[in-house]
N, C-alpha and C positions, 0 to 999 in steps of 0.2 A: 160644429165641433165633431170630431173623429172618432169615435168609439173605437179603443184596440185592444183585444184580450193578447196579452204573452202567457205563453208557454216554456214553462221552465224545467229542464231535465233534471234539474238538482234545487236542493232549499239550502245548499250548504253558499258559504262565502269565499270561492274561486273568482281563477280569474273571468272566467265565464260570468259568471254570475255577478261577479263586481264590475261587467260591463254592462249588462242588464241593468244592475240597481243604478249605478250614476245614472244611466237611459232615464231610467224613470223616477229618479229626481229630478231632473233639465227639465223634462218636456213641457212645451208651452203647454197649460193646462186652458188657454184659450183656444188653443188649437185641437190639443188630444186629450181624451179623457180614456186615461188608462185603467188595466184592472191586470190582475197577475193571477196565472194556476201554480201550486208549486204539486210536487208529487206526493211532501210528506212533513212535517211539522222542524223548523229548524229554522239557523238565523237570517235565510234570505226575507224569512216570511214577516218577523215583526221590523225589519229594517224598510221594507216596501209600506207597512203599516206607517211609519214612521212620518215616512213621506206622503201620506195623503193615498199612497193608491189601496185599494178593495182586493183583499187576496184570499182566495179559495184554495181547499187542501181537494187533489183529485191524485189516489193512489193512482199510478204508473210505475210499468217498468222501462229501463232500456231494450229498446228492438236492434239496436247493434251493442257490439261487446270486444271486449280483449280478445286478442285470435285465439286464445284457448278455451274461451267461453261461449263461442258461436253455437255452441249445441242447445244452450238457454234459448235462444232467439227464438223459436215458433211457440214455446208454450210464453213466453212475454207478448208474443203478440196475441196469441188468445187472450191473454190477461188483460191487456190493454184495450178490446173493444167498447167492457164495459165504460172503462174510464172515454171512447171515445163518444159515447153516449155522453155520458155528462156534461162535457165540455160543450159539444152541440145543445145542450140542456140551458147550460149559465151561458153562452155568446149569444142566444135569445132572448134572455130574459135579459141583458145589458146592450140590448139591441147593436153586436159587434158589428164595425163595415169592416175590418181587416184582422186578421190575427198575425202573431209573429211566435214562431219558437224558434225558441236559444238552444243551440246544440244541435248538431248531428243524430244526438242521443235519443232526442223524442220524436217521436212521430204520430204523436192524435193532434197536435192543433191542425196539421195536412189534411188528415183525415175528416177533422171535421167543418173545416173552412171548403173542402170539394162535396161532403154533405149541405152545407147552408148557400153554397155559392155565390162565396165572398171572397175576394183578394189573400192568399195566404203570402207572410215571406218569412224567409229560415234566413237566422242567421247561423253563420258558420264557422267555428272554432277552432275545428281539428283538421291533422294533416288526414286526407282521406284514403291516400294512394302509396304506395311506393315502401321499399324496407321500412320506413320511420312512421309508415299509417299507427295513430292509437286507434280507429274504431276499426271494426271490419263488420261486414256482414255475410252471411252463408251461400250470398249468391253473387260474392265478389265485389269489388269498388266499382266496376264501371256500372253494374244494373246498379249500384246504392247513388252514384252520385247522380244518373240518370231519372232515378225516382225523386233525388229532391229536387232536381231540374222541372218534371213534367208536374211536381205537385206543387208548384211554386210560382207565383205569379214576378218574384223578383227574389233571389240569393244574395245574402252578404256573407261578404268575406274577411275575414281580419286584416289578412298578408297575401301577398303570390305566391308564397309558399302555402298556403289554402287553397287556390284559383285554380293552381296547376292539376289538383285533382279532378279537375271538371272540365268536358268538351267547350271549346269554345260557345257561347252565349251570350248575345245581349243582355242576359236576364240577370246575369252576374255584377256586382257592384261592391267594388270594396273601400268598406270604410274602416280604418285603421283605429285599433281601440285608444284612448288617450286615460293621461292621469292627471292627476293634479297636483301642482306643484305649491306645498306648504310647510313653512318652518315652524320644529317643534319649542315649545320654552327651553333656554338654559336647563331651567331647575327641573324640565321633568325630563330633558337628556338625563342629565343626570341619575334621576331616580332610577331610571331605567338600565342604564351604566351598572348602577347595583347589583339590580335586580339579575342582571349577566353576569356578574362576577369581573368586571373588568375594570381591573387597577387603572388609576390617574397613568398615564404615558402608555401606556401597553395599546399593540395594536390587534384589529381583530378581521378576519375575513367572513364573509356572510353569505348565505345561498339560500334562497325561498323557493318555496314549492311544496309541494305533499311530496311525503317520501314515498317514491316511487323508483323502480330503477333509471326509469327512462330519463330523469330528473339530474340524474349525474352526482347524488351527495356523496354516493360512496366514493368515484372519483376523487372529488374535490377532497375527502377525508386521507386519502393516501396523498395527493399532493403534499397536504401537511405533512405527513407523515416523514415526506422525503425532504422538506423544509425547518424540521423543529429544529435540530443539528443549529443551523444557519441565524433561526431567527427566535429566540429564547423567550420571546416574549408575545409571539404570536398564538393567535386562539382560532378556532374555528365555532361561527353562530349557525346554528342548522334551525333555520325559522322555518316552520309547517309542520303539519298534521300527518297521521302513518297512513297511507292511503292501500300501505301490504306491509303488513303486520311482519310477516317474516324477513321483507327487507330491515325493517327497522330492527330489529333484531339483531341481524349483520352485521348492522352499520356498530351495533352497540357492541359485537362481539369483534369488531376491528379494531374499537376505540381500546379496549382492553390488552388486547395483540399488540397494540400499537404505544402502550404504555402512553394514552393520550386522555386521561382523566379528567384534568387539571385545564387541561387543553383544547377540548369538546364542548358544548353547550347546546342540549337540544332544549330548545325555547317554545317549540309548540305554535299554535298558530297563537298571534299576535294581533290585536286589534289595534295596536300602537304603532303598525310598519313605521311610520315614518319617524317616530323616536328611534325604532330598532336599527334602522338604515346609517342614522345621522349620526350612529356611534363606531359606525364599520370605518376602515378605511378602504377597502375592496368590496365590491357586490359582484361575485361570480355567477356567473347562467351558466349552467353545464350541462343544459337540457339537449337533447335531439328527440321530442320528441313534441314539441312547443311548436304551434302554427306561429306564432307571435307573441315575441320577445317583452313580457308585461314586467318581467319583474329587471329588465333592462333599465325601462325607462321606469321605474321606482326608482332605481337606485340614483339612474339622472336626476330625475326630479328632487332626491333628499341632496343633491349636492356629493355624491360619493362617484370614485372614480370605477368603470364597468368594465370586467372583464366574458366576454362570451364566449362561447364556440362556436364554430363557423356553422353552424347549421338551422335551420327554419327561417323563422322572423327575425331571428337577431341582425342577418347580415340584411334587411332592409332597415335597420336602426342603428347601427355600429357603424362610424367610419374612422377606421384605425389610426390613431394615434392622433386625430382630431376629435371626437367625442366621446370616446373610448379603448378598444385593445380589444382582438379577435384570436384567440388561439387555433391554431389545425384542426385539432381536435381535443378529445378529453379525457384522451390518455395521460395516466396522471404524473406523468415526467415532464410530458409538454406541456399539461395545468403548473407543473413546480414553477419551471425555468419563466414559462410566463408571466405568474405573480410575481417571482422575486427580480424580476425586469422591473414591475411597475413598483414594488416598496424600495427598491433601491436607490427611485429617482422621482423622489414626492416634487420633484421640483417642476415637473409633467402637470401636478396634478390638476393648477388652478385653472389654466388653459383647458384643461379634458372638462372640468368642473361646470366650467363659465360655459364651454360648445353645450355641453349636455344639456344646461336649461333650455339655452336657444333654441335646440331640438325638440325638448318636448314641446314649449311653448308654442313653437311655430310650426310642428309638425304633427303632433303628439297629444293636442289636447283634448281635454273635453267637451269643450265646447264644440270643436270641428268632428268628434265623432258622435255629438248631438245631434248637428246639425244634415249629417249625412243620412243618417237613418230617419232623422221628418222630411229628409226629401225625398229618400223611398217611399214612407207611408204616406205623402201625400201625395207621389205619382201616380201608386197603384190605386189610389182611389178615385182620380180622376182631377185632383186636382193641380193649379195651375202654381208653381213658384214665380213669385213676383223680386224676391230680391236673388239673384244668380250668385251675386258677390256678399258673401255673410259678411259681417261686420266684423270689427276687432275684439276680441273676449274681452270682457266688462262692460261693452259698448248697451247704452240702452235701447231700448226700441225692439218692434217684434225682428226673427230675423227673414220671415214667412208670412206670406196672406193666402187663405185660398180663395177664388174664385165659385162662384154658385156655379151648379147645372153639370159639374162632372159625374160621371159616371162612375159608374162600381164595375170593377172585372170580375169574372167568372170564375176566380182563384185558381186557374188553370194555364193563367200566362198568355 
């Protein structure tokens, strides 16, 4: 069995993190025996608890940051040696062979997997490179993707739109994050239905994410805006949490401008997505700032029809007007004219509806983005995959065997 400490940049429940935690619900626990660092007390920590794995609190900060925040970066990394003490402290005493940190954002599980000289691999979230990079760091993208290159025994990637930040490398491996595709009760649709304020026949648009600009809500909120006129009974759902407090503020001082009271609904983060989804009739992404398109394939998965913008991970998940609809962009004339294309002709929808499962299931899932990262961690540690071809989701049986007498890497690649 595999001993792997994760390394988590955040305790909150993103999309990051909610790749993470399905991770380490799946994994064969005959094969790995996982344990989790979080940086700070919060719901990724008792939801990993939940699941059976050992989670430790180890303050950290982030060693990269928003481009206007890069001047934090050297006193975070002083801040962080102690924590990378520790870390090396608990992967000893749980006798770790491999670590993994989630995020671009941390950088001690590196640190301490090239101190114990064991296999490290980063998985990889963010666009790193280019106008639409979220992280940066003070000595530029190419020494930052470089550094997780040479301290990394093996990189994952979400998307191509991740990959392209990075010099060519074998080292690089992308596994595509998946969801799971589940229907909610009638009766607690419904509940939920209430709880939004949205009458029997009315329909509603919806956009997930933390409010952030990069996010596109306030977009999406003037598209309504230039659609109430048209559609008198249309709402707009702003599902997540304020991730910038003064954007949301904006957003709340547009709804007002905007005489759109009645017609707004910030819902906050939702532990219910897939009720909240299955009451929308549109799931808008209006992100450019998304490695990969998660709250796309939510919206497939609830069975609702997805409109993107042409940017990130979306367009490896969207193929227009067979699983979904891609807009230019997310300027919010071309968001209007876009939606009221697809409410105008619900008769699109069941066709988009039915591709969309298709897609997550057979492209999309979780199982297959299980499945790709035990075959990382069991490369880098030396061991042998015996079944090449993973079986069908629900299928019983392991999907992996290792082999004795592999070797451990030098966490240096």
């Amino acid at each position: 069995m595999i001993s792997v400490l994760f390394v988590s940049h955040s305790a909150e429940l993103n999309g990051a993190e909610l790749w993470l935690l399905e991770t380490l619900r799946r994994l064969d626990r005959k094969m790995f025996a996982p344990a989790l660092i979080i940086p700070r007390p919060g719901p990724l920590g008792p939801a990993a608890e939940l699941a059976g794995v050992p989670v430790e609190i180890v303050p950290m900060k982030w060693w990269v940051t928003e481009k206007g925040r890069v001047w934090r970066q050297p006193a975070a990394r002083l801040f962080n040696r102690r924590a990378v003490v520790r870390i090396v402290r608990i992967a000893r005493g749980r006798k770790t062979e491999v670590i993994l940190s989630n995020s671009a954002a941390t950088f001690g599980g590196a640190l301490a997997a090239r101190r114990l000289g064991i296999p490290h691999v980063w998985s990889i979230h963010e666009i790193l490179a280019g106008d639409r990079a979220i992280l940066h760091s003070f000595r530029g993208s190419r020494a930052l993707t470089r550094f997780i290159l040479d301290r990394s025994a093996r990189v994952i990637v979400n998307s191509e739109s991740t990959r392209r930040a990075f010099p060519s490398s074998d080292k690089i491996t992308l596994v595509y994050n998946g969801v799971e595709i589940r229907s909610a009760e009638a009766e607690r649709r419904g509940i939920v239905r209430a709880e939004l304020g949205l009458e029997e026949g009315s329909r509603a648009v919806g956009v997930v994410g933390k409010l952030y600009p990069g996010k596109g809500q306030k977009e999406v909120l003037l598209a309504l805006a230039r659609l109430a006129g048209r559609y008198p009974d249309l709402k707009l759902i702003i599902i997540g949490t304020a991730a910038d407090r003064r954007y949301e503020q904006d957003l709340r001082r547009l709804v007002r401008l905007n005489h759109l009271s009645r017609r707004v609904v910030f819902a906050g983060f939702r532990p219910d997505i897939v009720e909240v989804l299955q009451n929308l009739s549109v799931v808008v992404v209006a992100s450019v700032v998304d490695s990969f398109g998660r709250a796309a394939l939510e919206g497939m998965a609830a069975g609702v029809p997805v409109l993107a913008v042409k940017a990130g991970g979306s367009i490896e998940i969207i193929r227009p007007g067979r699983n979904g609809f891609l807009a230019e962009s997310r300027d919010p004339e071309v968001l209007a004219a876009a939606l009221a294309e697809i409410l105008d002709h619900p008769e699109h929808w069941p066709a988009i509806v039915e591709n969309g499962f298709r897609t997550v299931r057979e492209d999309f899932s979780i199982e297959k983005q299980v499945q790709g990262v035990s075959r990382v961690l069991l490369e880098v540690c030396g061991r042998t995959i015996l079944c090449p071809s993973p079986p069908e989701a629900g299928s019983e049986g392991p999907l992996f065997a290792s082999l004795p007498g592999g070797g451990k890497g030098d966490g240096r690649g």
